[in-house]
N, C-alpha and C positions, 0 to 999 in steps of 0.2 A: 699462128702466134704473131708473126709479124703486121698483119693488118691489125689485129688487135692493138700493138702495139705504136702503129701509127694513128689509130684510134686516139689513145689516152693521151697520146703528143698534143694533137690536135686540139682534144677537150681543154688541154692546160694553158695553149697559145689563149684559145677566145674565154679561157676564166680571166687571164691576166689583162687580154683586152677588154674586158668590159669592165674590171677592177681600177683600169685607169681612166675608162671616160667618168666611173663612178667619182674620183678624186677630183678629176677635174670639174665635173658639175658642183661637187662639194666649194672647190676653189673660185666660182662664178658665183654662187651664191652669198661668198662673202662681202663682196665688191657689188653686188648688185640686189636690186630692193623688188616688190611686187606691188604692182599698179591696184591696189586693193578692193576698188571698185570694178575690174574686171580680170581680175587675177592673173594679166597676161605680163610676162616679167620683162622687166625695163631697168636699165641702168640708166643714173644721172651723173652728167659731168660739169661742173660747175665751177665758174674761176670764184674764189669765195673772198676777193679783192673786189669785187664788183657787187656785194652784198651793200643794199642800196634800203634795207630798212627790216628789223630783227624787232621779235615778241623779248623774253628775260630766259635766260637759262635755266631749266627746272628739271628735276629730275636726270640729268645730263642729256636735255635736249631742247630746241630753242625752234621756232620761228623765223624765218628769214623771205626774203623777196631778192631777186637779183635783178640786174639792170636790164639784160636781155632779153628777160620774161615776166616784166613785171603784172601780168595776168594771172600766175600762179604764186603760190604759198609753197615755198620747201621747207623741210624739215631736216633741221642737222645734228649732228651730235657734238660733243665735247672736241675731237679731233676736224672739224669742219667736214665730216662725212655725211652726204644729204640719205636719210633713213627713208624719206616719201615725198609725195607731191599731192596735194591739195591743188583741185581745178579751181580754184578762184582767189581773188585779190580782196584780202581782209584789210579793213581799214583800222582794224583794231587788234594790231597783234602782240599787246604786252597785256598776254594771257600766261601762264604758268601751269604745267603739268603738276596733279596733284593726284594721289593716289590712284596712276594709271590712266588719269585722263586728264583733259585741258578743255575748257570752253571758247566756245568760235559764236563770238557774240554776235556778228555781223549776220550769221545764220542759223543761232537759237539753236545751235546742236555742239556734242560732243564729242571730243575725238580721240581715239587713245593710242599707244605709240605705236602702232603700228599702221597708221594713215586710217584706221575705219572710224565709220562718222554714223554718230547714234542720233537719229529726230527723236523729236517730242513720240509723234506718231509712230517710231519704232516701239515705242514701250504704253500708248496706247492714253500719250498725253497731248496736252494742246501746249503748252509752253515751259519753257526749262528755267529756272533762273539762277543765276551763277554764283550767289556770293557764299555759299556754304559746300559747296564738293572738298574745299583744302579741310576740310574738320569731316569728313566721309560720307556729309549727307549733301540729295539734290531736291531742291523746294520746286514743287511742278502744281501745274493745275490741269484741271479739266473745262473744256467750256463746251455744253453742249443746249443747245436752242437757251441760249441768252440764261442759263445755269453754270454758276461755275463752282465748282469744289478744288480743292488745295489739300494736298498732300506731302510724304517727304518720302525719297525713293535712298539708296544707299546707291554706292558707288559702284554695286555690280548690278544698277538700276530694276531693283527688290524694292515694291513698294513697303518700307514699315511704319509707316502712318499711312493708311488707308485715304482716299482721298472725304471730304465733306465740306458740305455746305456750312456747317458748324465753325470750322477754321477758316474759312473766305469771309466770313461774316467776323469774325474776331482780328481778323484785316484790314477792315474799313474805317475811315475816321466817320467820326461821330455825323455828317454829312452823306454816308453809305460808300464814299467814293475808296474803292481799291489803292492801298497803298503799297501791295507788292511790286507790282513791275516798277518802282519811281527808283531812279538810281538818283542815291545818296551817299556823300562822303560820311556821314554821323551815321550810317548802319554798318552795323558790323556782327561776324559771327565770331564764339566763344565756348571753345568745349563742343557740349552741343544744342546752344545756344544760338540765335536769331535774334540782334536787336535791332528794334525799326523804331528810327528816332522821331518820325512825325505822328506817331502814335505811342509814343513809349511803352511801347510791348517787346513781348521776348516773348520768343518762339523755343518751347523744347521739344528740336527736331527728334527726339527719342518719342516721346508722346505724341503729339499736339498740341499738348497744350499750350495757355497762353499765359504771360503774365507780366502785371503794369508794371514801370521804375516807380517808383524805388520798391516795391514790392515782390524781387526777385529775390532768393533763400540763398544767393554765390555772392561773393563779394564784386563788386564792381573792377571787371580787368581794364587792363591798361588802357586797350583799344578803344575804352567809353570815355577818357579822359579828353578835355578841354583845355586846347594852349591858349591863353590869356595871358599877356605881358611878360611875364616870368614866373609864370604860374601857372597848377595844372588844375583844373575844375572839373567837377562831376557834369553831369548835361542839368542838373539844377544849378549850377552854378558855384557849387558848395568848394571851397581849396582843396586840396589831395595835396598840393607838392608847394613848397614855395620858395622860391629863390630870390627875391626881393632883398631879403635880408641877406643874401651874402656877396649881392651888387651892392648893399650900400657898404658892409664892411670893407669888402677887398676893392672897391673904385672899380669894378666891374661890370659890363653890361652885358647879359644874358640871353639868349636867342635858344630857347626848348624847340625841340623837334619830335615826331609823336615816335611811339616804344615801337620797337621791334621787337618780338620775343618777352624777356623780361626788362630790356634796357631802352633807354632814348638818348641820343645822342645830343649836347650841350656845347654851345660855343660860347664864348666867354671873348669880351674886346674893352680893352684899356680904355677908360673913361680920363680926359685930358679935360682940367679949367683953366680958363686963363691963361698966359701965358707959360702955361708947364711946359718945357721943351724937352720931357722925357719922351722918345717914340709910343706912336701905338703898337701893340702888338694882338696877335691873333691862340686862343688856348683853345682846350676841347677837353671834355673827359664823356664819359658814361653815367647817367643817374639809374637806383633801381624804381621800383612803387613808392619807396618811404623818400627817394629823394636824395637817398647818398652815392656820392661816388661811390665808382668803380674805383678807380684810382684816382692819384693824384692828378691838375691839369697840367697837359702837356702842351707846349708852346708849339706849335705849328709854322707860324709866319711871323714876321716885322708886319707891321703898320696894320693898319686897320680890317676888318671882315668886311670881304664884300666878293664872295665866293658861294659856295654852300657845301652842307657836309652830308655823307649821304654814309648807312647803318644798314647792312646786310645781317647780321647778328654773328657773322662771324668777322666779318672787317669793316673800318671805317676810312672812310677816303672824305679827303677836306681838302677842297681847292682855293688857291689864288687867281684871280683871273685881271691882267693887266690892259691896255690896249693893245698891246701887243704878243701878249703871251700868256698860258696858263698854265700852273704852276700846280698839278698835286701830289700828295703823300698819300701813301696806304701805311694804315697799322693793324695792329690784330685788338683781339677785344681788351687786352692787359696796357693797351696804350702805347706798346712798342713798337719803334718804325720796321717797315718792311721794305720801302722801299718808294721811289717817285719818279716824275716825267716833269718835263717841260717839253712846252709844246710853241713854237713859234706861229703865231695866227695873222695873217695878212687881209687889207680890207677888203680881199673879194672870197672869203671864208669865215664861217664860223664855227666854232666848235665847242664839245663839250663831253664830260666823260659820265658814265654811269656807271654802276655798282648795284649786283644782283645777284646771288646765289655765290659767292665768291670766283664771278667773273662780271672783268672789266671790259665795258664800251667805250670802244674812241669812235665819236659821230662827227664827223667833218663835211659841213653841208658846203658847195661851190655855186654861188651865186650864179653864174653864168648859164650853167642847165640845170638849178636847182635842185641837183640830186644828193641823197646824203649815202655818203662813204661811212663803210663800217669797222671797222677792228678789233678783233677782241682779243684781252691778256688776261694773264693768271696774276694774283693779288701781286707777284712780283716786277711785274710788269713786262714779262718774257711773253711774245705771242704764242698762243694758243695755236693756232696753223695759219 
């Protein structure tokens, strides 16, 4: 009985020891990430003061590069915790995670948050093109002996438009020449929708099919509008919005910015004749499609606009920028202040803030090794980590 009972002693010491290395592998794993191209586990330690050039925050995860290694691409989160490492140096890292993945233009492939990286040829394509994955589709072709078909794959890269020659050919301008690969500011996707402005086609990434402006069956969204003076035009050139008339009412001059979501954000600046020795000052509001405020305008600054204002669709931040210093406000979409920074700028620096996913960039480039410094805060302007 007694050996037996030194037995079951024993059985319970090495349950409990292996109960704690259990926990603690659990506790390593939270702190540390997997090298996902060879699955051998690697922690990253990073000073995130030294973050030297960042993609937009999306999905609560961003792109960064740091000073030490600036040959890789990390990936960080919301808390400045790096989730992976990308073996190479994108020159193009204001990409944004869209349902589970993010495009890496520099190498025509995809990557989802968990550092794995999709080719074309993983899914049995010859090229990927980026502008439709945020609305759940990815527009790819095939090229094989100087044949190319075009297709549309969905986000768990399921081909459902089949690839054909049919749609490569409804691509072409009237010349034959391919107009998919051409990056264009005037394309844009909608719903699920594909417009390609040098062709005025649309693309229904549900079908394939194809069809001209203005002989699309959706109404014209925001994204197709044209800023023109103080006005917003269809790509014929037809009005949508016009704000002309209430620069001339209120002695104001108007500066349209393109919609985010359902809104575009509107600066407004005191029109002075003659010798009126009233100040200039600087307003802003939100216009919808039809062209009304949101609210009433809100006075931001004394003296004149010469700043810019930047529309996440949840907050808006409108700067002053002096020779010495710049000057901005964040508010939410109701017009109400949240909060602001000055910032003192010295002539061997420049600086500038941006606004994405409701987090703020402070970019502070130092002339003397040309590196740009990065910081990021929440709309209130408390740093993030």
């Amino acid at each position: 009985m007694k050996i037996i009972y030194i037995f079951i002693v024993l059985l319970s010491v090495l349950s409990l020891f292996g109960c704690s290395n259990k926990e603690s592998d659990s506790s390593l794993k939270d702190d540390k990430t997997f090298n996902t191209e060879n699955s051998i586990f690697q922690k990253y330690d990073k000073d995130n003061s030294k973050i030297i050039e960042n993609g937009n925050f999306s999905e609560g995860l961003c792109l960064v590069a740091y000073e030490d290694e600036p040959q890789y691409t990390y990936c960080i989160d919301l808390k400045g915790r790096i989730q992976f490492r990308i073996d190479y140096d994108f020159i193009e890292m204001h990409t944004e995670f869209h349902n589970g993945i993010l495009f890496l233009y520099d190498i025509n492939a995809f990557c989802d948050t968990k550092g794995n990286l999709i080719y074309p040829e993983d899914v049995g394509a010859s090229n990927f093109y980026r502008f439709t994955y945020e609305n759940g589709y990815i527009i790819a072709d095939i090229i094989d002996n100087g044949i190319i078909k075009v297709g549309v794959l969905n986000t768990d890269f399921k081909w459902v438009v089949e690839p054909s020659e049919n749609l490569y050919y409804s691509l072409c301008n009237y010349r034959g020449e391919y107009q998919l690969p051409i990056v264009s500011s005037d394309n844009y996707c909608f719903e699920h929708y594909y417009y390609i402005h040098s062709i005025k086609t649309f693309v229904n990434l549900k079908t394939g099919e194809t069809s001209k402006y203005p002989d699309i069956d959706f109404r014209l969204p925001t994204k197709g509008y044209l800023i023109d003076d103080a006005k917003y035009k269809t790509p014929n050139h037809d009005t949508i919005i016009d704000l002309s008339d209430f620069e001339d009412d209120y002695n104001l001059s108007a500066e349209l910015n393109s919609f985010v979501g359902n809104y575009a954000p509107v600066v407004f600046t005191t029109v002075r004749y003659n010798d009126d020795p009233t100040p200039h000052a600087t307003y802003f509001t939100l216009i919808d499609s039809k062209g009304n405020f949101s609210f009433d305008i809100v006075k931001a600054f004394d003296g004149y606009y010469n700043g810019r204002i930047l529309f996440d669709g949840k907050y808006i931040l409108i700067n002053k920028i002096t020779d010495n210093s710049e000057h901005a406000k964040i508010y939410d979409v109701n017009g109400n202040f949240i909060s602001e920074k000055i910032v003192e700028i010295n002539p061997e620096q420049s600086h500038a803030f941006t606004l994405n996913n409701g987090v703020i960039t402070e970019i502070i480039k130092y002339e003397a090794n040309g590196y740009l410094y990065r910081s990021f805060y929440n709309p209130d302007f408390t740093l993030m980590f």
